[in-house]
N, C-alpha and C positions, 0 to 999 in steps of 0.2 A: 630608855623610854622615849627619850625626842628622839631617836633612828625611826623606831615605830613609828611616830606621830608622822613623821617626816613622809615613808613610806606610803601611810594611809593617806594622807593629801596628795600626793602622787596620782593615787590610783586612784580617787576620786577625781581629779581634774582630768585625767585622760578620760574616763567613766563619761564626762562630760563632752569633753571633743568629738565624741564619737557618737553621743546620743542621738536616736532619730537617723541613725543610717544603714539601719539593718544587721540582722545579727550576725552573720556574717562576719560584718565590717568591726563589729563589735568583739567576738570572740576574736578573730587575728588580731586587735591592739594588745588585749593579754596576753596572745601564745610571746615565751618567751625564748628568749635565745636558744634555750638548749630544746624548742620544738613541744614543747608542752605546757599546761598550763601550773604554771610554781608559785606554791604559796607565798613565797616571798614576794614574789612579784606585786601580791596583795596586801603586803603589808604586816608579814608571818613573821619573825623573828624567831630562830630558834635556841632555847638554852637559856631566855632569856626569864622561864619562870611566870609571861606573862600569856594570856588567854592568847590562840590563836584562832579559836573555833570560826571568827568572823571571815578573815581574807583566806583562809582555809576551804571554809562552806563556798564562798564566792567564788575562789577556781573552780570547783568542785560543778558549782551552776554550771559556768562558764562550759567546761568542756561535757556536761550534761547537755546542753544546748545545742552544739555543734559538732559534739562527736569530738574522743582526742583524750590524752592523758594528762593527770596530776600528779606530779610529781614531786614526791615530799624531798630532800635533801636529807644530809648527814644532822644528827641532832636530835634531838629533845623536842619535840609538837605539843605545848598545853592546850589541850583541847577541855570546852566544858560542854553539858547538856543544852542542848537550843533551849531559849526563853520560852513562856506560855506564849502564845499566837504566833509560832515558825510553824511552819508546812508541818515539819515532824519534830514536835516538843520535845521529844522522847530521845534523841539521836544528838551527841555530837557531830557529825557527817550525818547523809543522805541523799540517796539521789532516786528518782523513777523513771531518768533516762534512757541513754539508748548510747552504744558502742563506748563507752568510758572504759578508762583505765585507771584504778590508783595504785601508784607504785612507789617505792622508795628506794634509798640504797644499800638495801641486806639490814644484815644484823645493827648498822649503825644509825637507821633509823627508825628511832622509836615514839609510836602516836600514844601519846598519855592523858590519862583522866583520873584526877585526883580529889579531895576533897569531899565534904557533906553532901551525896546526892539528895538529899533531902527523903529520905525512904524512898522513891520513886524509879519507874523503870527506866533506867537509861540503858542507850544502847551505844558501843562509839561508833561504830558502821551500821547505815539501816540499810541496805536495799529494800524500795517498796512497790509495791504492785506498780505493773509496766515496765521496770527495768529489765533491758535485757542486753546482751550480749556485755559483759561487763567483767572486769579481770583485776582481782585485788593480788597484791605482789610485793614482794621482796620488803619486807619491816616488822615492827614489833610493836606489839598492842598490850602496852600497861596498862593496868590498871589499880598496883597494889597498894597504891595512896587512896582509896575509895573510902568513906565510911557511910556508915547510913545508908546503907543497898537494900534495894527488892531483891525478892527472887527472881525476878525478870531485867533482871541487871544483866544483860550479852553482852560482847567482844563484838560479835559481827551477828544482826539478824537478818536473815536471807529471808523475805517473806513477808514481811511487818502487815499489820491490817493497815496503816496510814494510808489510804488514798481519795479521791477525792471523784466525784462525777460531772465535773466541770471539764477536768482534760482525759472523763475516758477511765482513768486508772481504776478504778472499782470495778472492772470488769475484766483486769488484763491480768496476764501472768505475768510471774517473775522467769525468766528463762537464759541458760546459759551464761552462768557464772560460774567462772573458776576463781579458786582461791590456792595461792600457790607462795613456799615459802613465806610464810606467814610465824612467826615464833607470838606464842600465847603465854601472858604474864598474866591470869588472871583469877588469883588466888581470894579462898575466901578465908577472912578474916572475922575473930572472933567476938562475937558478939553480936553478927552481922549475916544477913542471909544474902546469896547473890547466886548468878544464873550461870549461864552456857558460854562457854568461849565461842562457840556456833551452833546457831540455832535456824533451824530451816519449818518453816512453817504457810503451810499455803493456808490464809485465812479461810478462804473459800474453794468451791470447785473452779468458780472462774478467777482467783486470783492463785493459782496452785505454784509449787516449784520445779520447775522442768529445767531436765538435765544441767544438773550443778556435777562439779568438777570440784575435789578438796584431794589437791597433791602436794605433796612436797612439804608438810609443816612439822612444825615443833611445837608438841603441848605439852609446857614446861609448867606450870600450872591454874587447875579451871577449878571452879567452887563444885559446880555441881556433876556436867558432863561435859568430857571434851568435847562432842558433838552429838546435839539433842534433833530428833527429827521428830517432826509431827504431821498431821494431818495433809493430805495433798501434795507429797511430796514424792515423785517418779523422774528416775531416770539419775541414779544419782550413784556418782562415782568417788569412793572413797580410798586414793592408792598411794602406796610409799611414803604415808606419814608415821612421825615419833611420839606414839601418847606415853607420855611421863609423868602425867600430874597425878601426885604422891596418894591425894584421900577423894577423887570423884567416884561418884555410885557408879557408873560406868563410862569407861571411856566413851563409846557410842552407845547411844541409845534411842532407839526405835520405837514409838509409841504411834500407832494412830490413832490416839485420843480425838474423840468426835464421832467416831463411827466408820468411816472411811475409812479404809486399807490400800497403803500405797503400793509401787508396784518398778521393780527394776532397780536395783541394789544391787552394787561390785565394792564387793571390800578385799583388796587386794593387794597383796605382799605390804603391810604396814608390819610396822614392830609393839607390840603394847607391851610396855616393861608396869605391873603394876603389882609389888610387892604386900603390900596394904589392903585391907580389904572393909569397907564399910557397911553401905547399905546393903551388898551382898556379892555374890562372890565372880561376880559375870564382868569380863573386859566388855563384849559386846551382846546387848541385848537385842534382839528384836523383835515386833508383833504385830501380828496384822501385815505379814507383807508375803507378797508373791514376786516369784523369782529374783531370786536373791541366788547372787555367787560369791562364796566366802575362800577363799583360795591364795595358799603361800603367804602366809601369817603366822609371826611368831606371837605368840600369847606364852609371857612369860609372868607367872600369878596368880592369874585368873583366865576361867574358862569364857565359852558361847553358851545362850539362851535363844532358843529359836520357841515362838508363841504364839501359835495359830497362826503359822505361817506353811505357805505350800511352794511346792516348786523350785525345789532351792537345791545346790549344790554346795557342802563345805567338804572341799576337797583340798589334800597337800598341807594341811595346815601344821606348824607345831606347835604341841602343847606343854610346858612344863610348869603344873600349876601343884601351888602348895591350898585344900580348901580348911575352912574354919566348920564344913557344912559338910549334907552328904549329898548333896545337888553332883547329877553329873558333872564331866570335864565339857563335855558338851552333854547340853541337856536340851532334848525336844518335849514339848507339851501340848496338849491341845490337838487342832488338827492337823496332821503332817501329811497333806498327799504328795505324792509325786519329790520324794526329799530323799537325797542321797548323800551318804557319809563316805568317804572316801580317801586310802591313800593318805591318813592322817599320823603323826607322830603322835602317841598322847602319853604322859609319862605325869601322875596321879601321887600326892602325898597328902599330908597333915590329917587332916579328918577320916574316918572312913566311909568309903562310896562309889560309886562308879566312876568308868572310864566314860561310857556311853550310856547313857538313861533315856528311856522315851516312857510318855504315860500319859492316860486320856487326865484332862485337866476340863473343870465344868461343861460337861456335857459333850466336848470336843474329842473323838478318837483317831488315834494316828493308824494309818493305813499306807501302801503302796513307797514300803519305806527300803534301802538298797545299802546295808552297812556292808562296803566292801573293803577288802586289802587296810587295814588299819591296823598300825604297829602299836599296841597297847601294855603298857606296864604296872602294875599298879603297886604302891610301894602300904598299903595299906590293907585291913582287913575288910575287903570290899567287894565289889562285881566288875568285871571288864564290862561288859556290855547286860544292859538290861532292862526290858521292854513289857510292861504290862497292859495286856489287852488288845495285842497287835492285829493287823489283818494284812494277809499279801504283802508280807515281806521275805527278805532274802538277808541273809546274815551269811557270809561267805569270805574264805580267805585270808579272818583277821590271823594276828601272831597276838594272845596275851601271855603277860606274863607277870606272876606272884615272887619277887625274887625271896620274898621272908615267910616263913610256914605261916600260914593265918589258920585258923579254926574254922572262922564262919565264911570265909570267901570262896569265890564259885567264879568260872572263866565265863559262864554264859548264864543266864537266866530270864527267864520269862513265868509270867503268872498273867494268871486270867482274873483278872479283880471285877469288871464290871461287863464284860459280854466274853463269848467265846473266841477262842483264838483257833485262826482257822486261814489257812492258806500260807502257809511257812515252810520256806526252807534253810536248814543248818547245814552248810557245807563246807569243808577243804578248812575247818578252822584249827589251827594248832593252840592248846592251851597247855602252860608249865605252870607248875607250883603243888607242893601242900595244899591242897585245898579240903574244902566241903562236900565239893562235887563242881566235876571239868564244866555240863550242864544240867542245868535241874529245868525240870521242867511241872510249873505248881498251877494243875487244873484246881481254883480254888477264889471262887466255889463255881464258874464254869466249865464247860468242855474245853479237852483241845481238840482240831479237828482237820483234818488235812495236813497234816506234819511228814515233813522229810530231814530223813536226817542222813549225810551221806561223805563217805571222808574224811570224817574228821579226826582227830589225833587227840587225845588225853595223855600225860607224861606228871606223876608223882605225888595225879590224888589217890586221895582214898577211896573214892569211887566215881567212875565216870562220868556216868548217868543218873541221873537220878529222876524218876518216875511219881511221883502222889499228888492226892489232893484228892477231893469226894466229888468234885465234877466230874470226873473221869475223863478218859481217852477212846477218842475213835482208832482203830490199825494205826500203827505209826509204821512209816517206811522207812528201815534201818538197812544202810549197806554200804560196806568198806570202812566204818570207824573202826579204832583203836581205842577202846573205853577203858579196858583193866576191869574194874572191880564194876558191878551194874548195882544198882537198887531202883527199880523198875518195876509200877505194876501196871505200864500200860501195854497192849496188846503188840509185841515187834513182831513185823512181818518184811521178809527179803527184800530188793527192790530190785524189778525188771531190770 
C-alpha cells in the first residue's frame, strides 16, 4: 500500500511541474522508458489486489491526448467501474480518442474486474463515439469474480452511445479498431445475467462502426455471445479466431436490431468448437446484412443462420455438426437474393434434418440463390438440401450422401408452400443412400414451373424421382439423369 501511495505522489507532483505547458510537454513527462505510456508509471501496482482503474484511466487519457500506447505489464490489473460523474460511468477504461494503443504482454497480462457491479452495465473497455484508429492487443480480460451483472455487462464495447456535443463526439464514428490476441474470460455465472465479450454497436447513423478488425483471439468463455453485432455496424472483419465458450446462444451474432441493416461482413478461417448447444443450434447468426463472406471455417457443433440477408457468399466451410433440431446445417430464411452456397463440407447428425434448408420466413422469399459443389453427408433420417418456394436458382454438382438406410430421407427436395416455384435448375448432382426419393419434387399447393433437370445421378433409392402434389407441373426438362425407379406425374419432356 505505501509503494502505491508513494507512486501516486510522484505522479501528481510531476502532474504539477509540468502544468500550463502544453500538452505536448505534458504527455512526454509520462511516456515512459519503455516509449509508452505504463500504468505503473501512474501509480498501478500489479498483483497487488488493489484498484488500479485510476492511474490506469490516466495513461489511457494521456496517450488519448497525444497519440501513443498503453502498456499494461505482466500481472494481475484490478480494474473497477468509473464512479457516477466520469466521462463514461459505465467503463473501467475508455477512450474517444484518436491513434491509441492498449496492449499488454500475451497471456501474462491479465485486466480484471471483480466484485458487486451493483446490477449495472459495466463495460471493462468502451471505445466511444470519435475513437478511431485504435488497436487493443496482446492480454486477458477477466471477469469471473463479477457478481450482480446486467445483461449489458461487456468485455470490450466498440460503439457505446457515451458521448458528448461539447467535443463533437455525438456526431462522429467509431472507426478502425482492431482487436487482436485478446483471450476472453468472461463467464456467466449463476444466478446472474451478463453480456458480450464484444460488442459492436453503432448508437446512431452518425456515430456508426466502421471497419473493425477481430483477429487473432481466444474465446474461452462469454455469457451470452462471443461477439454480438448490432445496428450501424459495416465493414467488419472477423478472421482466425478460437470461439470456445462452452453454453453462448451464439458464438457471433448479427442482429440489426433498430431497423437498419448493416453491410460488409468477412468471417473467415476461424475455428468454432461449440459442442453444447443452448438457445439454439447456430455457431453463427446473422440478419439483416448484405454482403457478407463466410469462408474456410470449421464449425464443429453447430451450424450458420443466414436471415434476410442478401449477397453473401458461404463458401469452403466445414461443417461437422451434431443438431438437438431440424434447423439446417446451414439454414437460409427470409430473403436470400444474390447468395451462394458453395464448395462446403457438411457432415449432419443427432436430430433429423437437413444439410442445406432455405424457406420464405414472414413474408420474406428467397430468390436468385446458387448451391454449388457441396460435399454433403447426412448421418440422419433427413434432407441434403431443401428449399421451399424458391425462385431462380441453381442446385448443381452437390455429392450427398445417406451412409444408413433411412425411410423418410430424400437427397434433394423442394415444395412450393406459399408461391410457385419457377425458374430452377437440378443438375450434375450425385445422391447415395436408401432413401425416399434421390428428388422429390411437392407442387403443393402451388405450381412448379420452369424446371430443369439434367445430369443427375440417383444410386440405391427406391425411387428417383418423385413427382405430386394438386398444384401441378408445367413440362419439366428432363435429360441425361440416372433416376432408377420414377414416380412422377409431372409432364417430362427431352431437353435440347
Amino acid at each position: 500500500m505505501m509503494k502505491k501511495l508513494v507512486s501516486l505522489a510522484f505522479a501528481f507532483v510531476l502532474a504539477l511541474l509540468v502544468a500550463g505547458q502544453g500538452g505536448q510537454l505534458r504527455a512526454a513527462a509520462m511516456l515512459g522508458s519503455k516509449g509508452c505510456y505504463d500504468p505503473a508509471d501512474y501509480g498501478a501496482i500489479p498483483n497487488d489486489n488493489l484498484n488500479d482503474r485510476v492511474p490506469a484511466q490516466q495513461a489511457l487519457d494521456a496517450a488519448s491526448a497525444a497519440g501513443g500506447r498503453v502498456c499494461f505489464g505482466t500481472g494481475v490489473w484490478t480494474l473497477t467501474r468509473a464512479p457516477a460523474g466520469s466521462y463514461n460511468r459505465f467503463a473501467a477504461l475508455s477512450t474517444h480518442g484518436q491513434h491509441v494503443e492498449i496492449s499488454g504482454e500475451g497471456p501474462s497480462t491479465v485486466l480484471s474486474v471483480s466484485g458487486d457491479q451493483g446490477g449495472a452495465t459495466t463495460y471493462v473497455i468502451s471505445l466511444d463515439p470519435g475513437a478511431s484508429d485504435i488497436r487493443l492487443r496482446d492480454f486477458v480480460i477477466d471477469t469471473s469474480g463479477m457478481t450482480n451483472t446486467d445483461e449489458q455487462t461487456h468485455a470490450i464495447e466498440i460503439g457505446s452511445g457515451v458521448c458528448t456535443t461539447a467535443n463533437g463526439t455525438c456526431s462522429m464514428p467509431v472507426t478502425d479498431v482492431s482487436v487482436e490476441r485478446v483471450r476472453f474470460v468472461h463467464p456467466n455465472l449463476p444466478g446472474f445475467r451478463k453480456g458480450d465479450c464484444i460488442r459492436l454497436v453503432g448508437n446512431t447513423a452518425a456515430t456508426a462502426v466502421l471497419r473493425t478488425k477481430i483477429i487473432g483471439n481466444t474465446f474461452t468463455d462469454c455469457a451470452r455471445s462471443d461477439v454480438a453485432i448490432q445496428r450501424n455496424v459495416n465493414s467488419l472483419t472477423i478472421m482466425g479466431n478460437h470461439f470456445a465458450s462452452p453454453g453462448v446462444d451464439q458464438h457471433i451474432d448479427g442482429e440489426a436490431t433498430g431497423g437498419q441493416g448493416d453491410q460488409r461482413i468477412e468471417i473467415i478461417g476461424n475455428t468454432f468448437d461449440s459442442p453444447a448447444t443452448t438457445q439454439g443450434d447456430f455457431a453463427v447468426a446473422l440478419t439483416s446484412y448484405q454482403y457478407a463472406v463466410i469462408s474456410g471455417n470449421i464449425f464443429n457443433g453447430r451450424g450458420l443462420n443466414l436471415y434476410r440477408s442478401t449477397d453473401s457468399a458461404v463458401t469452403g466451410n466445414v461443417f461437422d455438426v451434431t443438431y438437438k433440431s431440424g434447423y439446417g446445417v446451414i439454414e437460409v430464411e427470409n430473403v436470400a437474393d444474390r447468395t451462394v452456397i458453395a464448395n462446403n463440407v457438411i457432415h449432419r447428425r443427432g436430430a433429423a434434418g437437413t444439410g442445406i434448408r432455405v424457406s420464405p420466413h414472414s413474408g420474406g422469399m428467397p430468390s436468385e440463390l446458387h448451391i454449388t459443389d457441396n460435399s454433403i453427408t447426412n448421418d440422419t433420417d433427413g434432407v441434403g438440401i431443401y428449399m421451399e418456394s424458391p425462385q431462380s436458382v441453381t442446385i448443381a454438382g452437390n455429392s450427398i450422401l445417406f451412409p444408413t438406410p433411412t425411410a423418410n430421407a430424400m437427397g434433394i427436395m423442394l415444395r412450393s408452400t406459399v408461391r410457385p416455384i419457377d425458374g430452377v435448375m437440378i443438375s450434375n448432382n450425385r445422391i447415395v443412400g436408401a432413401l425416399y426419393a434421390g428428388v422429390r419434387l411437392a407442387a403443393a399447393p402451388h405450381p412448379f414451373v420452369g424446371v430443369t433437370l439434367s445430369g443427375n445421378q440417383v444410386r440405391g433409392s427406391n425411387v428417383g424421382l418423385r413427382c405430386e402434389g394438386a398444384g401441378g407441373f408445367q413440362p419439366i426438362v428432363s435429360a441425361g439423369n440416372v433416376w432408377g425407379a420414377k414416380a412422377c406425374s409431372a409432364p417430362l419432356i427431352a431437353g435440347e
